[in-house]
N, C-alpha and C positions, 0 to 999 in steps of 0.2 A: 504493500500500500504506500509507503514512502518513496519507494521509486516512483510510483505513478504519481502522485502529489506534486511529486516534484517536475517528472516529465509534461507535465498537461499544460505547465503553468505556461507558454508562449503559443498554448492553441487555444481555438476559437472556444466559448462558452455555446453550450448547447441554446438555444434557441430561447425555449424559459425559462433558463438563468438569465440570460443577458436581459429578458422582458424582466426580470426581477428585480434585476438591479436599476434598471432604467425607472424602475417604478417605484424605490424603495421598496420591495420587497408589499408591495400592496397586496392583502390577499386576493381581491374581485380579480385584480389584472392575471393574477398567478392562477386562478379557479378556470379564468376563463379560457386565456392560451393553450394551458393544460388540455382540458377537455377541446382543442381543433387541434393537438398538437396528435392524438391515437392517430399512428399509420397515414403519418403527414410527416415529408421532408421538411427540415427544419427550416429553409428559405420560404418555402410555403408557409411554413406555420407566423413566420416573423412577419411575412408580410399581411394576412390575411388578422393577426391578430391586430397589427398598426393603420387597420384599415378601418377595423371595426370598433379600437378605442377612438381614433379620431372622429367618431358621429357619434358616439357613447360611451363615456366612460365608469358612469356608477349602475349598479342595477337597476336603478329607477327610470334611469334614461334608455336603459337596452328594452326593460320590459315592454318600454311602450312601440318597440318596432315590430312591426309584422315580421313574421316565419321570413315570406319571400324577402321584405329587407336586407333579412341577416342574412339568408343565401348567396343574395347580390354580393354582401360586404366579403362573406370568407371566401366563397369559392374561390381556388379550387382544391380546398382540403378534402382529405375523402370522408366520403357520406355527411357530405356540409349539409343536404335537407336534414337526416337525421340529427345531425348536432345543432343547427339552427334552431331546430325543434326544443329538444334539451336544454339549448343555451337560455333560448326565451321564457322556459318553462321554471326552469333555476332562478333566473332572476326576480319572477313574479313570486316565487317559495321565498327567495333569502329577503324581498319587502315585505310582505304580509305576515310570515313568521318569524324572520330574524332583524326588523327595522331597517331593511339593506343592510348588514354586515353579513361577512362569512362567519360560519362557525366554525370553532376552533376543536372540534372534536372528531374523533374517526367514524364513530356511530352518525354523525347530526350528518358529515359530510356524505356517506355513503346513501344517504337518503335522496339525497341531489339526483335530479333526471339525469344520468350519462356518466356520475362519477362512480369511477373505480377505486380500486387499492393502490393503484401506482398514484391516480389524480389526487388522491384524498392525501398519501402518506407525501407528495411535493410539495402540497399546500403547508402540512404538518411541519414538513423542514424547513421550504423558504420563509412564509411567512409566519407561521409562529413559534419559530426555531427550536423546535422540537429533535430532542436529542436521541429519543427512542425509537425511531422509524429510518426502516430503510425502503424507500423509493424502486420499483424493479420493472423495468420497461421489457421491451425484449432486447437491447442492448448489455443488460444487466443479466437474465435470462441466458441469452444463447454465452458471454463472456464467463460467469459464472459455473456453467458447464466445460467449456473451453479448457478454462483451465484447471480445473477436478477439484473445486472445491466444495460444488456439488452435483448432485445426481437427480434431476430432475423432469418435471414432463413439463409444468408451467411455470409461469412467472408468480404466481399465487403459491405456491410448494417452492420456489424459489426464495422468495420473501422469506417464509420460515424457516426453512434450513440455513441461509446467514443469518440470522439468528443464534442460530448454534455457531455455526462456523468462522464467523467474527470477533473481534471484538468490538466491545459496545463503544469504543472512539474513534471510530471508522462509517459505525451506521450515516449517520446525517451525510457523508458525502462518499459514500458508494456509486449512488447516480449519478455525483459529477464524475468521478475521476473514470467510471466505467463505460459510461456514454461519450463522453468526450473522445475517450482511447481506442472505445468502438468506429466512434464516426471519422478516425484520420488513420489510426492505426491496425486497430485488430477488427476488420472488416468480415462481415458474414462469407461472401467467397475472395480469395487469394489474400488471407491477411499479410500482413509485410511485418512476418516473423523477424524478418534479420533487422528491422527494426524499432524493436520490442522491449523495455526496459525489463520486461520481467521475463523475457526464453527460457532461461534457467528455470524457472520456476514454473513454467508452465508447462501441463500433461497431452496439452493441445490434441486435445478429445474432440475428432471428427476431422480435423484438418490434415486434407488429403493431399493438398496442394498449395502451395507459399505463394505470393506475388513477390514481383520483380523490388529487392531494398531501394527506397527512395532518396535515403541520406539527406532529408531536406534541411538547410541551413536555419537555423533558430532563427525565428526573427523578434526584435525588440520589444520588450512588452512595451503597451504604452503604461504611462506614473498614474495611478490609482488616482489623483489630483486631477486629472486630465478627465477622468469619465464621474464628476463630480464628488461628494465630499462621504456619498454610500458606497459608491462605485466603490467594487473590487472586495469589498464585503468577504463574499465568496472564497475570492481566492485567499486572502488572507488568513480565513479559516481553516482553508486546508492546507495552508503552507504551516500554521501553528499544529494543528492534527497529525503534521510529518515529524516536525522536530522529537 
């Protein structure tokens, strides 16, 4: 884990981190990108989520747009009717029952039209920095297999075997450092083994096949000062999580 902490730290933040931070860590903005974010590339989901806070950004202002509204704003994330559906349905639930706030619990959340165990336990971590929840996408999923730390069929049996198989100073950024290292480096086909801070240590269960080493040159992180005065939150968290 400390090699990857450290490795991630000059690549890109997945998609709803960087909405995180950009937003202070707001839970609405984090509830919502989450839920367009299922089985949606991340440049999709950035954009279709900065599509739809600039014409709404609290529940109150979303609830009031029609289904096809919110279709127009995400597409083209997948099953945007379905999640449009959900999205407007959530927000009409967190005004009526929760005064527009999100709630901060895994039960309240999972009640939500559309949220899951991944959506609920991100929310859990970014916005109310809940230290007991590990976040597990299929990034986290297929990685965690990968590399034999467990043996599993879902991401839901995944979640609970790190659990066990962790330790609990690592839970809150498992999503990042995994997702991150999924989407540059250890890739569903031809991961780029040779260049992989953890080879040694990994059982690389299923990989039949390596992609071509990239050796790509580090590039400069920008100053924490530079993406405002929350910016970089994140990363400073996991870079103290390493030491």
């Amino acid at each position: 884990m400390r090699a990857l902490a450290r490795a991630i730290d000059n690549l890109d933040l997945p998609a709803v981190e960087k909405i995180a931070e950009e937003s202070h860590e707001d839970p609405f903005e984090v509830l919502i990108s989450t839920m367009l974010s299922a089985q949606t590339r991340d440049p999709v989901t950035a954009a279709a989520s900065a599509r739809l806070f600039r014409v709404a950004r609290t529940p109150q202002t979303l609830a009031k747009l029609t289904a096809r509204q919110i279709q127009r704003l995400i597409y083209p994330v997948s099953f945007y009717r379905h999640k449009a559906k959900h999205v407007r349905e959530t927000c009409r639930i967190l005004v009526d029952r929760y005064g527009g706030r999100v709630p901060g619990t895994m039960e309240e959340l999972l009640a939500l039209p559309g949220v899951g165990r991944k959506t609920a336990n991100l929310v859990l971590i970014l916005s109310f920095k809940s230290l007991k929840n590990i976040c597990v996408d299929t990034h986290v999923h297929r990685i965690s297999n990968r590399l034999g730390w467990v043996t599993t069929r879902t991401p839901d049996e995944t979640e609970q075997a790190l659990y066990k198989a962790t330790h609990p100073r690592w839970w809150p950024y498992i999503n990042l450092y995994l997702v991150t290292w999924g989407q540059n480096v250890c890739r569903p086909v031809y991961p780029l083994c040779g260049d992989c801070v953890i080879y040694d240590e990994c059982a690389r269960v299923g990989v039949t096949r390596e992609g071509a080493t990239t050796a790509p040159s580090p590039r400069p992180s920008a100053p924490d000062s530079a993406r405002g005065t929350r910016a970089g939150t994140r990363r400073r968290s996991a870079r103290r999580a390493a030491v």
